[in-house]
C-alpha positions, 0 to 999 in steps of 0.5 A: 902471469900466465903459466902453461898446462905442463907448468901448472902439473909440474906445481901440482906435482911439488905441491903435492910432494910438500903435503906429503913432507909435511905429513910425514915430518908433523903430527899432523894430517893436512885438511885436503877435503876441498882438493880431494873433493876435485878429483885431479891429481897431479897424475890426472894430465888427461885433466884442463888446465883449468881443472889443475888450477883449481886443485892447485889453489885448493891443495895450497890452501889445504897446506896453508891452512893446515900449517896455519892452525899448527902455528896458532896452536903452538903459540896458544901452548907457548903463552900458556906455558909462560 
């Protein structure tokens, strides 16, 4: 699937809105040091397509993961507690 620059903005965009939801609603504060480290927002539309893919990628996996250990650590609490 080849998605178009507005396209892949517009996915930043709601990506970014998910960390920021997940923030607020968690105790948690999501790992984004490989997306920050990128330096394109969604806001960054001067930024490649290219550039926009890769934070994308990079800001998905900081959400993914970040959700990833919340879930190990609560099964880990869960077995303990059994």
């Amino acid at each position: 699937m080849h998605m178009k620059k507005q396209e892949l903005i517009h996915l930043h965009g709601l990506l970014a809105e998910v960390g920021n939801y997940y923030e607020r609603v968690s105790t948690r504060e999501l790992e984004l040091s490989e997306y920050e480290s990128k330096g394109v927002r969604p806001t960054s539309i001067h930024k490649s397509k290219t550039d926009h893919k890769s934070a994308v990628f990079a800001l998905a996996k900081g959400i993914t993961g970040t959700m990833d250990e919340a879930e190990s650590a609560e099964e880990t609490v869960t077995a303990k507690a059994d």
